[in-house]
PASEBA-1860 file (N, C-alpha, C; in nm, 3 decimals):
! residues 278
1> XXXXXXXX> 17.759/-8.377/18.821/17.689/-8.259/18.770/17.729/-8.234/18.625 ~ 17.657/-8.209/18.531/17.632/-8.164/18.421/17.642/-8.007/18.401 ~ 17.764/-7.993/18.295/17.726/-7.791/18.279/17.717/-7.859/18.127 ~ 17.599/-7.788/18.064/17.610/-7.791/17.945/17.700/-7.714/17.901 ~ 17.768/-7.699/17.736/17.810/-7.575/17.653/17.754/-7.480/17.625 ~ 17.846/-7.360/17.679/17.760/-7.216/17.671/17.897/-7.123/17.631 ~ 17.888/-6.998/17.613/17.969/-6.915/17.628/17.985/-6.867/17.725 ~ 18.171/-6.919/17.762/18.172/-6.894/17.907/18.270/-6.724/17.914
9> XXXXXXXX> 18.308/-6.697/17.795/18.349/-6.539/17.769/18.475/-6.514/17.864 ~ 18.539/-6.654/17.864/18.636/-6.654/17.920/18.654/-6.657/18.053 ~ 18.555/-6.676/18.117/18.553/-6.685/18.277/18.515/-6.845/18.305 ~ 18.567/-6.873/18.438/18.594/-7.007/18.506/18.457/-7.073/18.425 ~ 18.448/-7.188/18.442/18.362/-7.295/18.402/18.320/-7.374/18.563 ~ 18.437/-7.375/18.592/18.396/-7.419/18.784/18.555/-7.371/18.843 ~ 18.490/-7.275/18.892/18.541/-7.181/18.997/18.583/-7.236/19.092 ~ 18.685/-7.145/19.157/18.778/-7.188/19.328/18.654/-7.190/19.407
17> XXXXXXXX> 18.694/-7.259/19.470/18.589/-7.350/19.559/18.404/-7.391/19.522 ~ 18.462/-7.446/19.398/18.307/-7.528/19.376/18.227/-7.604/19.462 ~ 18.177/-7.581/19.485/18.035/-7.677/19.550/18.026/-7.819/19.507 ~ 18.093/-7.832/19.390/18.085/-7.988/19.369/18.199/-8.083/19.382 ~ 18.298/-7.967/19.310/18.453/-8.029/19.309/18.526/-7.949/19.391 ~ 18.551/-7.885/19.437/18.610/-7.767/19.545/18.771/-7.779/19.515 ~ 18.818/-7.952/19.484/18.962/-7.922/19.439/18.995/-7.881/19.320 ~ 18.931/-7.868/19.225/18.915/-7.808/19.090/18.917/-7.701/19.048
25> XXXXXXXX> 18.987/-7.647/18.943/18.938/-7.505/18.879/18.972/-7.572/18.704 ~ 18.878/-7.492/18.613/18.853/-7.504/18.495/18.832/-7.386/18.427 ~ 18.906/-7.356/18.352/18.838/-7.237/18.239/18.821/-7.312/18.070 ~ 18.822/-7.213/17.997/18.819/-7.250/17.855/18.830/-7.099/17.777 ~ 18.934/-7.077/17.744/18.981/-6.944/17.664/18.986/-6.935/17.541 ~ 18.936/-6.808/17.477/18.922/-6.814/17.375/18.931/-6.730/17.311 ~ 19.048/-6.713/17.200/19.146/-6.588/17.161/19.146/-6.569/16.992 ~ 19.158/-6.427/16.939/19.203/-6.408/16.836/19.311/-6.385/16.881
33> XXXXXXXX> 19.409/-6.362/16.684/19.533/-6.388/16.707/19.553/-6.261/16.747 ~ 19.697/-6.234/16.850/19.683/-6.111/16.892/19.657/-6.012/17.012 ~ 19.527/-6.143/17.052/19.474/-6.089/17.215/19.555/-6.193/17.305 ~ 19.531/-6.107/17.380/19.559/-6.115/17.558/19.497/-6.183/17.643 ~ 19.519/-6.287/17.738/19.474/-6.300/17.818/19.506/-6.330/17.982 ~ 19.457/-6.238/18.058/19.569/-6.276/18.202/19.487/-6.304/18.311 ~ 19.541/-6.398/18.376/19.435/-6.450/18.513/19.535/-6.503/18.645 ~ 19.450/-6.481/18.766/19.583/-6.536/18.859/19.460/-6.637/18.965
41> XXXXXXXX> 19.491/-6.750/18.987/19.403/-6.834/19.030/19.468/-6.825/19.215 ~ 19.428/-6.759/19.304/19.510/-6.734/19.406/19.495/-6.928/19.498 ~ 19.530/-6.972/19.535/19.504/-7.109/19.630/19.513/-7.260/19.551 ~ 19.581/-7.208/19.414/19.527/-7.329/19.291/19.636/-7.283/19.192 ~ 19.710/-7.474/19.181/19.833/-7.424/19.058/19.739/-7.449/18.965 ~ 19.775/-7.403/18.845/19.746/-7.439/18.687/19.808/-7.512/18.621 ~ 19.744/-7.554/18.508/19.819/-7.569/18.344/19.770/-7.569/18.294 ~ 19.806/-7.497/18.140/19.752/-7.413/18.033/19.771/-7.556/17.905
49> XXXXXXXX> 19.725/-7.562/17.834/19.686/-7.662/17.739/19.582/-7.646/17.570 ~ 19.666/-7.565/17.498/19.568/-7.521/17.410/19.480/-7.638/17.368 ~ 19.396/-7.646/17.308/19.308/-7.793/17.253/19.353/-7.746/17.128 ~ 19.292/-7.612/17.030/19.368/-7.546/16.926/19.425/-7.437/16.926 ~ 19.469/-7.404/16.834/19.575/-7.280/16.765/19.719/-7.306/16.902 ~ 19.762/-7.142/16.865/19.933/-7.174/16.931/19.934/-7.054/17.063 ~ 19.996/-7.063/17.141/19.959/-6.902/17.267/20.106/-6.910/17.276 ~ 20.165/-6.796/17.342/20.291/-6.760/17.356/20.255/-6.776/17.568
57> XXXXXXXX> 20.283/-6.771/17.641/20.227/-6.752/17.786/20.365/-6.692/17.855 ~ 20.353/-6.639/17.968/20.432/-6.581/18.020/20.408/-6.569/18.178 ~ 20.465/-6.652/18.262/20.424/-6.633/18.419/20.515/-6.558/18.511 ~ 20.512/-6.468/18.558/20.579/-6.417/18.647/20.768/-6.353/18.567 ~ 20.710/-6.313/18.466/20.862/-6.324/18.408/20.875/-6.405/18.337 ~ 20.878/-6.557/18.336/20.932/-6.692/18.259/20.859/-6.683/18.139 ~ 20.920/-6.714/18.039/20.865/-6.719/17.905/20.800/-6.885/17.856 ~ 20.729/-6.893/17.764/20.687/-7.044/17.714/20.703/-6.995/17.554
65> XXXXXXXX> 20.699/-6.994/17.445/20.726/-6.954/17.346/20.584/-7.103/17.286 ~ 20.525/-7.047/17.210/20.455/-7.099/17.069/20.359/-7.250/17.150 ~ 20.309/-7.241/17.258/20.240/-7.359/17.313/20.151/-7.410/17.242 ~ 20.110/-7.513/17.194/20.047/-7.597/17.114/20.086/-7.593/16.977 ~ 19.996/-7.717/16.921/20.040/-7.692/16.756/19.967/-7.753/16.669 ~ 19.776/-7.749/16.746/19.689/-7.844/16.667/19.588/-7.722/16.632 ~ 19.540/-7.763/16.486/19.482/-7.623/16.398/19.334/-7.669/16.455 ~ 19.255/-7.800/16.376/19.148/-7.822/16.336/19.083/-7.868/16.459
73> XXXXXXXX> 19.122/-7.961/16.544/19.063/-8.034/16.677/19.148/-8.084/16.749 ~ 19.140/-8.137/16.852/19.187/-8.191/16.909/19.223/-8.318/16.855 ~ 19.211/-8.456/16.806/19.267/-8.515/16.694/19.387/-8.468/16.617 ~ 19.382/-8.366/16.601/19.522/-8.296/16.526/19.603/-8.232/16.555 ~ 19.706/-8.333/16.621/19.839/-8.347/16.663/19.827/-8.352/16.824 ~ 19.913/-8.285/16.891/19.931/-8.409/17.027/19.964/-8.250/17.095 ~ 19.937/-8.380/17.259/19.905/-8.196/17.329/20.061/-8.137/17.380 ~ 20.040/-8.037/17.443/20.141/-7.985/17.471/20.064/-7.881/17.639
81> XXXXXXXX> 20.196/-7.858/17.668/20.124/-7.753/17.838/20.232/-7.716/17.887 ~ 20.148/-7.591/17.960/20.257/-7.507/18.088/20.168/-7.548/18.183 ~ 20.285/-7.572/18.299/20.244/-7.558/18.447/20.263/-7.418/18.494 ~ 20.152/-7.352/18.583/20.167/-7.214/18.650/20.200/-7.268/18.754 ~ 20.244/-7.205/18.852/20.224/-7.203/19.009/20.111/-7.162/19.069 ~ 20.099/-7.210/19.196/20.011/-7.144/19.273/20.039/-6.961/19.295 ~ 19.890/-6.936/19.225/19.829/-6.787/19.270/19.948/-6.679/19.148 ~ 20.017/-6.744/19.071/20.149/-6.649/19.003/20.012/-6.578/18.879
89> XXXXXXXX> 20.135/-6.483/18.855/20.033/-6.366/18.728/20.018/-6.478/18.655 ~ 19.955/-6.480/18.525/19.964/-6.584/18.409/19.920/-6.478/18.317 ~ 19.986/-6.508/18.205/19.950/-6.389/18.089/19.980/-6.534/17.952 ~ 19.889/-6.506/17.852/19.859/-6.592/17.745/19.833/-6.532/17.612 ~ 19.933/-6.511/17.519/19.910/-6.431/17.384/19.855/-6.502/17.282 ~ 19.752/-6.481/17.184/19.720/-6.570/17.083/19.845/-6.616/16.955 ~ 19.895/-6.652/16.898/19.994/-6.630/16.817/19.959/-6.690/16.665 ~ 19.872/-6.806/16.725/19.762/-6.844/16.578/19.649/-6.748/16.532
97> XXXXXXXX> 19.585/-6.785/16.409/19.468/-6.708/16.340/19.361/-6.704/16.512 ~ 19.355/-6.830/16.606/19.273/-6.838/16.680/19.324/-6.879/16.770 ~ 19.286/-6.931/16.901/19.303/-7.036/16.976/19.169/-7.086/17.112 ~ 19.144/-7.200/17.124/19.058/-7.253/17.234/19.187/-7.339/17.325 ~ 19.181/-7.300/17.451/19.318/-7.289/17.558/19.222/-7.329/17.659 ~ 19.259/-7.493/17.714/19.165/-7.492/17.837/19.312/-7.480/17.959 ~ 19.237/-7.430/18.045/19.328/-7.395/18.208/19.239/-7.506/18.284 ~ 19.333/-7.594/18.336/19.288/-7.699/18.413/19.387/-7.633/18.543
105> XXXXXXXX> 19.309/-7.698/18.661/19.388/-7.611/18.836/19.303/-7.728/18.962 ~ 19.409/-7.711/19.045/19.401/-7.766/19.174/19.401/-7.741/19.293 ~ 19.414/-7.710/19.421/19.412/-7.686/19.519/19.548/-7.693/19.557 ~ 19.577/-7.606/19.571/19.754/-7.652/19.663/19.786/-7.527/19.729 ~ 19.876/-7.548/19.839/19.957/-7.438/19.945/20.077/-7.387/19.922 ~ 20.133/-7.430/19.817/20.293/-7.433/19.803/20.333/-7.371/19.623 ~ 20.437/-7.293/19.661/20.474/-7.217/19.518/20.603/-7.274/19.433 ~ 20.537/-7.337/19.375/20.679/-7.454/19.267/20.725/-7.352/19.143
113> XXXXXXXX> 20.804/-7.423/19.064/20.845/-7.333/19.007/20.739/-7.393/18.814 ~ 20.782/-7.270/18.740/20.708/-7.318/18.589/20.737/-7.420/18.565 ~ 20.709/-7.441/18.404/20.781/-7.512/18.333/20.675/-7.597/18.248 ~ 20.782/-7.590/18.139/20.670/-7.648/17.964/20.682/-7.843/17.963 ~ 20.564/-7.846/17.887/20.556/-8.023/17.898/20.546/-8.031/17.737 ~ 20.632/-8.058/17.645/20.602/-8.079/17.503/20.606/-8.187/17.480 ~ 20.678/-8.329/17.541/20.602/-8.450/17.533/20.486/-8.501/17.612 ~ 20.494/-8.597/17.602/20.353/-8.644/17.697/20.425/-8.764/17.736
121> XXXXXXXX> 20.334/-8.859/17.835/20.325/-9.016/17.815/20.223/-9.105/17.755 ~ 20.210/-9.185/17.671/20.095/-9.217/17.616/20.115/-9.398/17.650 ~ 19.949/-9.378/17.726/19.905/-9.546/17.778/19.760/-9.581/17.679 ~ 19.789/-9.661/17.636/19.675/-9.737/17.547/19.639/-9.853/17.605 ~ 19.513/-9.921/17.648/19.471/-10.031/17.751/19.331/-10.087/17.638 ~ 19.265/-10.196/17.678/19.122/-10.227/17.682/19.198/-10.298/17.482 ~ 19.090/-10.316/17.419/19.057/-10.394/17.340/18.910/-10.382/17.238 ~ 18.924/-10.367/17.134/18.796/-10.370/17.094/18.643/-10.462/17.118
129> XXXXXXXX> 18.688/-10.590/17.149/18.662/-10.708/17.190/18.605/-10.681/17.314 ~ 18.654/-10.587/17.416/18.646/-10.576/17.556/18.514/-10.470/17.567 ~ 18.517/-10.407/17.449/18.416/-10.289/17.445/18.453/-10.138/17.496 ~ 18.549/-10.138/17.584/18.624/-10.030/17.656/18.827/-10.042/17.639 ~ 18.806/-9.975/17.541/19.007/-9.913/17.466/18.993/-9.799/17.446 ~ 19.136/-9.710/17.519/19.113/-9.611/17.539/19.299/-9.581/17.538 ~ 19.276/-9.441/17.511/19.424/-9.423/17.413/19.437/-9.290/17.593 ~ 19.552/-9.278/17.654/19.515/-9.185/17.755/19.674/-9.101/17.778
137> XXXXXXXX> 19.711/-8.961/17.665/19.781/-8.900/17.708/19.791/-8.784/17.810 ~ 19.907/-8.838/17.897/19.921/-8.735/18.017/20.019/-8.625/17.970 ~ 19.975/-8.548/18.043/20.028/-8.391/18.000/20.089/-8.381/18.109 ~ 20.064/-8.367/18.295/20.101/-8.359/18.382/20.087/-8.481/18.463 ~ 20.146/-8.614/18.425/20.155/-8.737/18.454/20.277/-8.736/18.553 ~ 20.283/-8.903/18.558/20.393/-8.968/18.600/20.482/-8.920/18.633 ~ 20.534/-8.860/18.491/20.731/-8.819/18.453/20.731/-8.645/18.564 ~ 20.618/-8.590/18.568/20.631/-8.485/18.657/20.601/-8.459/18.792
145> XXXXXXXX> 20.598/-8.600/18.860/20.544/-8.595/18.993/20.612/-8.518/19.069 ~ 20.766/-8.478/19.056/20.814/-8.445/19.180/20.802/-8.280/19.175 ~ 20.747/-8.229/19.057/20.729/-8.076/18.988/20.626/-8.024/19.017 ~ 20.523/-8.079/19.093/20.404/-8.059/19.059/20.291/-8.101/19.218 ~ 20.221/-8.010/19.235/20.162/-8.039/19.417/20.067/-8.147/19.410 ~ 19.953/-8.105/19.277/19.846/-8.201/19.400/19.761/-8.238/19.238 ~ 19.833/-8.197/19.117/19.716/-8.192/19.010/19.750/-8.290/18.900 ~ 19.677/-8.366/18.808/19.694/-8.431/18.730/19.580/-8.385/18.635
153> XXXXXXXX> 19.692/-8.410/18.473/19.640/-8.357/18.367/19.638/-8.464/18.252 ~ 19.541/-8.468/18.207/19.533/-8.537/18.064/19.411/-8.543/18.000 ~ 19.474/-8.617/17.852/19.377/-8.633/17.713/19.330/-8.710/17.716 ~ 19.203/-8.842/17.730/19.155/-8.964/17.711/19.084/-8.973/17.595 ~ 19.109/-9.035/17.499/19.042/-9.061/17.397/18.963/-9.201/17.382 ~ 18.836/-9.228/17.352/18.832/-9.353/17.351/18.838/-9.399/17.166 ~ 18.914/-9.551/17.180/18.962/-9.551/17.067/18.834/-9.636/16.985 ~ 18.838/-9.639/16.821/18.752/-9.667/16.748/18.621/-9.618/16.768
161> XXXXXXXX> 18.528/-9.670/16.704/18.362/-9.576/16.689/18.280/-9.663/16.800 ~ 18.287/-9.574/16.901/18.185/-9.671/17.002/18.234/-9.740/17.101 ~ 18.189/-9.714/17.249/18.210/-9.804/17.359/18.257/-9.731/17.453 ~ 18.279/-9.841/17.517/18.268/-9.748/17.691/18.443/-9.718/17.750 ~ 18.454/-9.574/17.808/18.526/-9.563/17.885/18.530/-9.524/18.047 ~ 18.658/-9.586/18.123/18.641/-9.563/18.297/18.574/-9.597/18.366 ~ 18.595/-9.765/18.272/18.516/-9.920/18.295/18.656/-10.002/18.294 ~ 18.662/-10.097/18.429/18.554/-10.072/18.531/18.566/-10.001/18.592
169> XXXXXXXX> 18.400/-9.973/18.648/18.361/-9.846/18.756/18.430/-9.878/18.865 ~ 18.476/-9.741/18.865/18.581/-9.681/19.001/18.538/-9.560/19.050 ~ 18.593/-9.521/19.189/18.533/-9.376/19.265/18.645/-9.377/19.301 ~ 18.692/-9.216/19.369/18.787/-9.156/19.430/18.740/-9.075/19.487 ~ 18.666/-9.098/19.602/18.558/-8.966/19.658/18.626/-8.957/19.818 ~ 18.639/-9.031/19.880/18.681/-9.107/20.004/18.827/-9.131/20.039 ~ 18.888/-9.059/20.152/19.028/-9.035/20.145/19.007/-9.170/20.257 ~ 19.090/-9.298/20.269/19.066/-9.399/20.303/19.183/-9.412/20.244
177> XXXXXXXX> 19.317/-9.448/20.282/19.475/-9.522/20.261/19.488/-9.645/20.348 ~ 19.537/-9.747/20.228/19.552/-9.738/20.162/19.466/-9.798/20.035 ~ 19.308/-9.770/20.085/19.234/-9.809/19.945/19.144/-9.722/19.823 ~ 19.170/-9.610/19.882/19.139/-9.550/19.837/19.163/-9.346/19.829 ~ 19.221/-9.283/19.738/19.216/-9.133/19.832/19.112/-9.042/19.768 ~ 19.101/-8.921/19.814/18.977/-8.885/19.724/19.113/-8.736/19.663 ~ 19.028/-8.767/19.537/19.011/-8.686/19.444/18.936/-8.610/19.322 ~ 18.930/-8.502/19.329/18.843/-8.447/19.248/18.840/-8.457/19.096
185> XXXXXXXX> 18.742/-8.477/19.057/18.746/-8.491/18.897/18.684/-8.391/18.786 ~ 18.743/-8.326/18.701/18.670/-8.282/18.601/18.695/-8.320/18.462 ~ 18.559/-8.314/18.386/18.597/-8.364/18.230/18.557/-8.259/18.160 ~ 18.579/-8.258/18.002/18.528/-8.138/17.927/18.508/-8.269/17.807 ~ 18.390/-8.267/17.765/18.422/-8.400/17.627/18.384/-8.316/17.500 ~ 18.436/-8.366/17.389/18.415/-8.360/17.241/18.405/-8.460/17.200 ~ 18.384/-8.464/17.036/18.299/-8.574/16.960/18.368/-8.528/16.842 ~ 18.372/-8.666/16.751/18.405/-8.642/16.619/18.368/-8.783/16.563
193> XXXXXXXX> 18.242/-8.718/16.438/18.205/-8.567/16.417/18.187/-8.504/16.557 ~ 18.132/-8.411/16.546/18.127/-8.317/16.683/17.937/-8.307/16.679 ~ 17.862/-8.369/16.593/17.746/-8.402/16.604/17.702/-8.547/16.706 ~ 17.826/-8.628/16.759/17.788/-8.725/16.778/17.781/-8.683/16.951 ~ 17.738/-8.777/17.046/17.725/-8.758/17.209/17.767/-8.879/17.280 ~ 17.718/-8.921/17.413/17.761/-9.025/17.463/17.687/-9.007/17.622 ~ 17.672/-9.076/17.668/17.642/-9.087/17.842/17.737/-9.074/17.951 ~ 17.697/-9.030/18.008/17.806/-9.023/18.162/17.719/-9.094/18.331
201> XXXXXXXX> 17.758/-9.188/18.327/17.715/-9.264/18.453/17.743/-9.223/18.580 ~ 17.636/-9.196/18.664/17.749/-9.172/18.818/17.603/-9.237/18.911 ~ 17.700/-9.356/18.951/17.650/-9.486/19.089/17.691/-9.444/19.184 ~ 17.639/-9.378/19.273/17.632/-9.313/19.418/17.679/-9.466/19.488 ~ 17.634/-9.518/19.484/17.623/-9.725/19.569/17.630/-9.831/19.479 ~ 17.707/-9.902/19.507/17.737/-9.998/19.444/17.593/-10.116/19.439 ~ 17.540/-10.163/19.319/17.392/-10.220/19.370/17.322/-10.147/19.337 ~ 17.318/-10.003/19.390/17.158/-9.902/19.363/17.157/-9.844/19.241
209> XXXXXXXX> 17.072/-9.780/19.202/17.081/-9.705/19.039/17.096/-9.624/19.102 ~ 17.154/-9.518/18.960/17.253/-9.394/19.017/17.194/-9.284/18.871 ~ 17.263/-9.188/18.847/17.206/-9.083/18.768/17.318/-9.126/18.646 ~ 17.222/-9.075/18.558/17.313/-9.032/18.423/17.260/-8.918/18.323 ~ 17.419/-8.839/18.244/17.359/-8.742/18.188/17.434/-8.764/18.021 ~ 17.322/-8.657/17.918/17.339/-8.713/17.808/17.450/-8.594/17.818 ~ 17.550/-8.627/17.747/17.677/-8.522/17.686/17.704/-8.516/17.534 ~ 17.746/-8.399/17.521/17.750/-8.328/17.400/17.869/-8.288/17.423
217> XXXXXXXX> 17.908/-8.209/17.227/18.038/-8.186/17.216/18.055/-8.054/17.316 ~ 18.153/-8.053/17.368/18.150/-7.900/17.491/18.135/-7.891/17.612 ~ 18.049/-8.062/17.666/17.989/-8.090/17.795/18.062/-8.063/17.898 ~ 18.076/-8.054/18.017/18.186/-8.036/18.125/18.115/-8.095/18.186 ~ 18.175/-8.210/18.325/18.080/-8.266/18.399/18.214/-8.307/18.506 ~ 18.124/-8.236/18.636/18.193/-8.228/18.775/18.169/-8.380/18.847 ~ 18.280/-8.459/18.865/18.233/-8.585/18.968/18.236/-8.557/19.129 ~ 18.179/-8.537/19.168/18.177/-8.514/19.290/18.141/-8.636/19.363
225> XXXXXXXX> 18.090/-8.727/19.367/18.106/-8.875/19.432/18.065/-9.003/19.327 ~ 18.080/-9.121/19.358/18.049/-9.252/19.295/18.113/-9.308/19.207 ~ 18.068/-9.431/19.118/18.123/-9.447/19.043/18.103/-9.384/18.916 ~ 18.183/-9.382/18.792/18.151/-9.287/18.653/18.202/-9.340/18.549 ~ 18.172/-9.449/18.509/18.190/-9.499/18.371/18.121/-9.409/18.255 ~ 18.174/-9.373/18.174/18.108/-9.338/18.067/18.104/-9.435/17.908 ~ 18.006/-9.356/17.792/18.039/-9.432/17.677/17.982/-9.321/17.588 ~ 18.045/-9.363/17.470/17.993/-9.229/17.334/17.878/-9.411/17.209
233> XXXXXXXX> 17.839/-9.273/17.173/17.763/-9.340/17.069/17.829/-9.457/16.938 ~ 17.789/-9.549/16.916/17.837/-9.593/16.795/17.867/-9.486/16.681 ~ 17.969/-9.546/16.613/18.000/-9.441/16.467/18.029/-9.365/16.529 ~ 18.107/-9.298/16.660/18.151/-9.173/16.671/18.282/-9.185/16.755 ~ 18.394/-9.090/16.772/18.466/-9.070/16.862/18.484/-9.011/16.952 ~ 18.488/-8.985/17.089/18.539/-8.942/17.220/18.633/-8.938/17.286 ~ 18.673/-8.800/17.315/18.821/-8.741/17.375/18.735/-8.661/17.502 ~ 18.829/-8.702/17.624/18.770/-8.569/17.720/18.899/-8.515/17.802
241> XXXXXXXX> 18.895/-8.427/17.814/18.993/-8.328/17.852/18.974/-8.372/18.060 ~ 19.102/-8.414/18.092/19.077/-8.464/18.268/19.139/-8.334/18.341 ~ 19.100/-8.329/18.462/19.173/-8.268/18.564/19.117/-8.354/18.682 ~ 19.248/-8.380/18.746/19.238/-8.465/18.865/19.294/-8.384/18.994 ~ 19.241/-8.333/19.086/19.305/-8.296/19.204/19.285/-8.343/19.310 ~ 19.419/-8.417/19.425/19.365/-8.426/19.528/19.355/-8.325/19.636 ~ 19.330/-8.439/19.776/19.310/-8.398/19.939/19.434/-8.368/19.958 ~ 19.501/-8.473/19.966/19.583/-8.495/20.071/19.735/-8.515/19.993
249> XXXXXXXX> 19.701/-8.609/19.853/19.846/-8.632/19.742/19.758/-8.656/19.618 ~ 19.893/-8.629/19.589/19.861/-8.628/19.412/19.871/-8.765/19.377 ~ 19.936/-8.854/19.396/19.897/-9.054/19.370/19.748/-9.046/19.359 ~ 19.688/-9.089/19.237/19.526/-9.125/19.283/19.503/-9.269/19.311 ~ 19.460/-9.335/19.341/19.434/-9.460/19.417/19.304/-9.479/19.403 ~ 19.228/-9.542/19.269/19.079/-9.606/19.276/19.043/-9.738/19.335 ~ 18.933/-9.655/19.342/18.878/-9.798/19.413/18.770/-9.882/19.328 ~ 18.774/-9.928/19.282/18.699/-10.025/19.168/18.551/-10.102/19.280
257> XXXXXXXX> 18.465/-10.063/19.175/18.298/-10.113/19.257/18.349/-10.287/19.231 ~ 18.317/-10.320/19.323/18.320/-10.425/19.353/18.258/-10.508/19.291 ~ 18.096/-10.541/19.247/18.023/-10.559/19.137/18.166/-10.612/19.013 ~ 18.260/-10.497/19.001/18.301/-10.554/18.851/18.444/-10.520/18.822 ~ 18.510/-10.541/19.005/18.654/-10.526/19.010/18.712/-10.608/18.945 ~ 18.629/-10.728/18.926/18.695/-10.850/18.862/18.747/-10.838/18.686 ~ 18.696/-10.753/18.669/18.738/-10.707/18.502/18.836/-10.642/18.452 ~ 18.936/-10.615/18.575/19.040/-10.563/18.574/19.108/-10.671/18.504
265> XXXXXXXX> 19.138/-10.768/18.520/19.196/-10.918/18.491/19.187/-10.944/18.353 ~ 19.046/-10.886/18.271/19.026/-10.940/18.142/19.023/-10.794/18.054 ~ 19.073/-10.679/18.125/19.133/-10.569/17.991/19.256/-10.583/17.950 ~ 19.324/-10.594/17.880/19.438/-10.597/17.861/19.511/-10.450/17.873 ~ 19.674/-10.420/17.970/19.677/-10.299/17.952/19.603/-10.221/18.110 ~ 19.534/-10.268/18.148/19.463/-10.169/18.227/19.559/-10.168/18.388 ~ 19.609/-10.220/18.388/19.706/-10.183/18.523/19.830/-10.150/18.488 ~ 19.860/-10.143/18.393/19.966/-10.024/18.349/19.895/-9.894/18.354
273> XXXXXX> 19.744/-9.849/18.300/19.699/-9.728/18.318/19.723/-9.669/18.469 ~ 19.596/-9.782/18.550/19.620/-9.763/18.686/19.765/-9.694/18.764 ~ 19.852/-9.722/18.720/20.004/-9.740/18.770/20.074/-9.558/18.706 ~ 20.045/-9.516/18.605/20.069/-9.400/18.569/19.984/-9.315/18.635 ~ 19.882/-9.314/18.716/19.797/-9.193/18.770/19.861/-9.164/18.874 ~ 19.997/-9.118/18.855/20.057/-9.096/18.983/20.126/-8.944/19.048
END
């Protein structure tokens, strides 16, 4: 599913219990310096992730001091995040001239404790040659599995002007161990310039044609089954903002369409990606 960019005035983008992604929650906040913002997602941990300016946040008491530290776009400089808990107050101060703060959230039963992510891990895979290289920092990766219930967070950028990313086509719709578990997906993409777009593929069946939608800078697009390779236009760049939640665990486990599992072999890099979605 496709949400175009709109003004979402600070309210969810896909809400506790979506119809498409149901393990998902998404906002996109948006602050002068100065304002306030407080939300409590009851059934669903968070993490807060400015794209720009800086927020001060505050959950339940615990402080985060000065979160982010990129002015112009996302391109400029590297991310940073708080984890909330499930259902806790969350309060978010502007501290820059501005800030755009996306809240990525998951489904979970259990109340963990905070805590700030100011590095990342960064996996770079694929090849220019290959048509699909892609630069992919985790915010709520790997290094925080044992902190964290059911959600995975990150930046994917695809690298140079043009070509395809989350090739090859893979699904995570189908809780099936050990080949597969399901998990929910959401993206938010930008462009730079921010005039440029790109496609988003989704193959219900491996073999049959499947839907695709055109995306723009701002796009949000819910996977709710199949496979979903995407690609941006020549001459342009693409970053999309992930949230991954599962069923059952947070390990995601794809299952690669068969058609073109075999291309795993000729990206360079790409099962080291695989291996961090954990």
């Amino acid at each position: 599913m496709h949400i175009a960019p709109f003004d979402n005035r600070n309210q969810a983008i896909v809400d506790v219990d979506d119809p498409a992604v149901p393990l998902n929650y998404f906002n996109i906040v948006k602050l002068k310096k100065g304002e306030a913002f407080e939300y409590r997602v009851p059934g669903y941990e968070t993490c807060i992730v400015p794209a720009t300016g800086s927020v001060d946040v505050e959950i339940e008491g615990v402080h985060f001091k000065q979160l982010g530290n990129r002015s112009e776009d996302v391109w400029d400089g590297e991310p940073e995040g708080v984890y909330a808990p499930v259902g806790t107050k969350v309060t978010m101060v502007c501290v820059s001239d501005e800030t755009e703060t996306f809240v990525a959230g998951a489904k979970y039963d259990k109340v963990l404790d905070p805590f700030d992510v100011r590095q990342h891990d960064l996996v770079q895979y694929g090849s220019d040659d290959t048509k699909t290289h892609r630069k992919i920092k985790h915010i709520l990766g790997q290094k925080q599995h044992g902190k964290v219930g059911r959600l995975l967070v990150s930046e994917l950028y695809t690298v140079g002007a043009g070509g395809w990313s989350g090739f090859p086509s893979h699904k995570h719709d189908t809780n099936r161990l050990p080949d597969e578990t399901r998990h929910d997906e959401t993206y938010n993409f930008r462009f730079k310039p921010n005039w440029g777009s790109g496609l988003q593929m989704l193959q219900r069946e491996d073999g049959q044609p499947g839907d695709a939608y055109h995306i723009v800078d701002g796009s949000t697009i819910c996977i709710d089954n199949g496979y979903h390779p995407c690609c941006v236009l020549p001459g342009y760049e693409m970053y999309y903002f992930t949230i991954l939640g599962g069923l059952t665990q947070r390990s995601l486990v794809q299952y690669f369409q068969p058609s073109h599992a075999y291309q795993i072999e000729t990206i360079p890099g790409i099962k080291d990606m695989i291996a961090k979605f954990k």
